[in-house]
N, C-alpha and C positions, 0 to 999 in steps of 0.2 A: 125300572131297576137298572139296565143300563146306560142312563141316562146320567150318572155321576157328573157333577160340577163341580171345582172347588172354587166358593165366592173366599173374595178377595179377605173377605172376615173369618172363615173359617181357617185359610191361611195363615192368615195373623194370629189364631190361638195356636195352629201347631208350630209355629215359629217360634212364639212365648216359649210354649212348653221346652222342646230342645234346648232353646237355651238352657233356662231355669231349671234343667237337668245334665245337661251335657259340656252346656256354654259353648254352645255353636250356633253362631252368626249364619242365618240363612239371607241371602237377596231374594230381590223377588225372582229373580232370573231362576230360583229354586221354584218355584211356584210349579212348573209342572212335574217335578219328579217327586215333592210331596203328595201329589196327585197321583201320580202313575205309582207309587209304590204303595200307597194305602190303598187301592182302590178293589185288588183282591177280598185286602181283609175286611174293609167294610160289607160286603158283598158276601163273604165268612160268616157274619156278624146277622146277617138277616136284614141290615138295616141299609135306609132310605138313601140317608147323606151322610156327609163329611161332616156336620153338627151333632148328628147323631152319636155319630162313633167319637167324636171328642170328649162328650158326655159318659159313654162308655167308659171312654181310657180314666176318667179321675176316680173311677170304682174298682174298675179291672187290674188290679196291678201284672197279674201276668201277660193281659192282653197290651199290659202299657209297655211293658221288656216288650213284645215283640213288637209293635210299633218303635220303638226307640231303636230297635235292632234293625228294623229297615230302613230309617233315617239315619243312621248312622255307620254304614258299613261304606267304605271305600272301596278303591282298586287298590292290588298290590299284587305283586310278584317275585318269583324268588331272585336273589341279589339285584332287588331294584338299587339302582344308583352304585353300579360296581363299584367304584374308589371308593366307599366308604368304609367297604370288605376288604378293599388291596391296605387302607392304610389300618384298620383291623390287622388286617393277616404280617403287614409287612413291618410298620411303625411301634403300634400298641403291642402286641401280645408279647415281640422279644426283647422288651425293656427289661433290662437289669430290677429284680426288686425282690424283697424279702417273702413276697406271697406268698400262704398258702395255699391260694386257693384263686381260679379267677370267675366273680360275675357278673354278670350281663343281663340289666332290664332291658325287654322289647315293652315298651310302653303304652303300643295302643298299635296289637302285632295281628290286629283283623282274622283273616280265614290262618295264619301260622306260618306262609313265607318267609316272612321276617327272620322271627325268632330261628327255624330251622337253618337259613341260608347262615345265621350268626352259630347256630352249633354248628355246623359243617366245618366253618373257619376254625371254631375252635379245636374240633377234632382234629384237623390236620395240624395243627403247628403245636397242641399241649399233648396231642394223645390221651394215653391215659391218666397223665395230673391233675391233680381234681379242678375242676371246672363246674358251672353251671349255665345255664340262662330262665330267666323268671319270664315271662311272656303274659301280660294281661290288657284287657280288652271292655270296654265296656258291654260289649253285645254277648250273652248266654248264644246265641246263634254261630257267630264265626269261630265262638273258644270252643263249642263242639264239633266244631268242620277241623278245626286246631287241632287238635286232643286226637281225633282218628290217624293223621300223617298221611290222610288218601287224599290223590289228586290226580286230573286228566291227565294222560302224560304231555298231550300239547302243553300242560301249564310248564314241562320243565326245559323249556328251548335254553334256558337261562343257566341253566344251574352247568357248569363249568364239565367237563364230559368225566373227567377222574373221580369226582365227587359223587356224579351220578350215580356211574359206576359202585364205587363206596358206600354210598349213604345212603342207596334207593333199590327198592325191588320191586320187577316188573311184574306186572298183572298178568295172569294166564287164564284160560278159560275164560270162566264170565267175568271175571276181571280184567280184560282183557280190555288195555287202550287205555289204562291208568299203574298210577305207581304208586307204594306204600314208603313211606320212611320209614326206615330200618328201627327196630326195636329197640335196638342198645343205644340209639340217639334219641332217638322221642323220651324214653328212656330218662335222658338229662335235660329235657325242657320241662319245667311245673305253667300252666298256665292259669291263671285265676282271672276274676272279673274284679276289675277296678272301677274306679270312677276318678278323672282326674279333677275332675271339678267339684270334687268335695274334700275331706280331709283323708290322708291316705294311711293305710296300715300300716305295723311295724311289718317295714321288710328287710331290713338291717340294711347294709350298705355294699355299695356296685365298683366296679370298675371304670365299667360303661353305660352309658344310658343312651340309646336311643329311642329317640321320640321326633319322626319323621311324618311328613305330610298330615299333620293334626294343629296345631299353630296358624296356618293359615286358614281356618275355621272360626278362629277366636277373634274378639277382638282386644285392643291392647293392655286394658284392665284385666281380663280374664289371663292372657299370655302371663305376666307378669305376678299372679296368684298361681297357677298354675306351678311356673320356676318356683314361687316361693315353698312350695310344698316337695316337690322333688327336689331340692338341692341338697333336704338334710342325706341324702339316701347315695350322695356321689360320693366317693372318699377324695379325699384329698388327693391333688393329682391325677385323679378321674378323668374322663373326656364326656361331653358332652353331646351328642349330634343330631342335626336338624337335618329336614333336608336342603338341595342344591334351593328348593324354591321360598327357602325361608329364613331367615334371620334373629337374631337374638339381640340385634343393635336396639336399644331404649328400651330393652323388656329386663334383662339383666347386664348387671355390671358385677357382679360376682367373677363369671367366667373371662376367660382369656380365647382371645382365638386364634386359634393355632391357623387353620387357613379357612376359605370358604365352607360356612353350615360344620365346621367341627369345634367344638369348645375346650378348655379344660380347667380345670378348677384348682386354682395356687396351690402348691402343699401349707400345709400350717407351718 
């Protein structure tokens, strides 16, 4: 029972499968952390191997979300890749414009960093003018760790010290050594479970879209099906953003690039 191995062919069906649900490109260089992360659950499961539990996942649809939920969860932290936030805070938000309102998809906003670090910005520079941000995710896992607004406070070295201040409340007692995002912000984030690689809901149209460190998963047919599904949801004039380690060169020509990993989209 301890003795867990993942042959070379069992790999190859979880590989399929991700894709063929996610469309993410695993190497084999993945080959041990599909291993190291299924190997609880198989072991959950009662069962022998990695064959096993594959077999499992085409019956079990719940058991197949949390399998998909632990191949698919990344790193992230709050205002990862800061100038995205300064040209956010500094660029985007005090553009002259008729708006009633400003929104902001987080695309695939994992455990809720994301989306939070982008209300935060928003708080500061609109107040209280109406605003939103949409935050969705393919994992039921990290959009419930999302939806709580609880986090180690080691998670917040990042988060800017006024904002902190602002937007966060410290643990006491048995909470103690974590922080909660503030109710009237969590408050303005909805988060839902998406799928980008399939056809996407009406969610009416954005501002801004980010869709960071998910791109380089794919490969260049998926990328490119991908854009074509989100692009109806940018309004014109919208901005786009990738991250620093990604690119939108040959996937679309729609957008315009304003500089490195930020897009935007021609007005009509």
């Amino acid at each position: 029972m301890n003795n867990l191995v993942l042959c070379d062919k069992e790999f190859a069906q979880f590989r399929d499968l991700i894709f063929e649900i996610a469309g993410i490109r695993m190497s084999d260089a993945k080959k041990p952390l599909v291993s190291g992360r299924l190997a609880k659950r198989v072991r959950a499961q009662g069962l022998f191997s990695y064959g096993d539990y594959f077999r499992l996942l085409l019956n079990e649809r719940t058991e197949l979300q949390v399998a998909v939920d632990l191949l698919t969860t990344n790193e992230t932290y709050f205002f990862r890749e800061p100038k995205h936030f300064a040209f956010l805070r500094e660029q985007i938000l005090p553009e002259p414009g008729n708006r009633s309102s400003v929104r902001v998809w987080s695309g695939a906003c994992s455990s809720g960093e994301e989306p939070y670090s982008i209300a935060m910005t928003l708080a500061e520079v609109l107040g209280n003018r109406p605003w939103e941000v949409l935050a969705s995710d393919l994992s039921l896992r990290v959009l419930e760790k999302a939806r709580s607004g609880l986090y180690r406070m080691v998670d917040a070295e990042d988060i800017p010290r006024p904002l902190l201040t602002r937007y966060c409340l410290k643990g006491i007692g048995e909470n103690s050594g974590s922080l909660l995002i503030d109710p009237a912000l969590r408050n303005r984030v909805s988060f839902r479970q998406i799928n980008l690689n399939t056809a996407l809901p009406d969610l009416g149209q954005f501002e801004v879209i980010f869709l960071r460190n998910v791109m380089i998963y794919f490969d260049l047919e998926t990328k490119r099906q991908v854009m074509q599904r989100m692009l109806p949801s940018l309004k014109p004039g919208g901005y786009f953003i990738v991250s620093h380690s990604e690119s939108l060169n040959g996937v679309c020509d729609e957008l315009k690039v304003v500089s490195p990993s930020i897009y935007r989209k021609p007005h009509a």
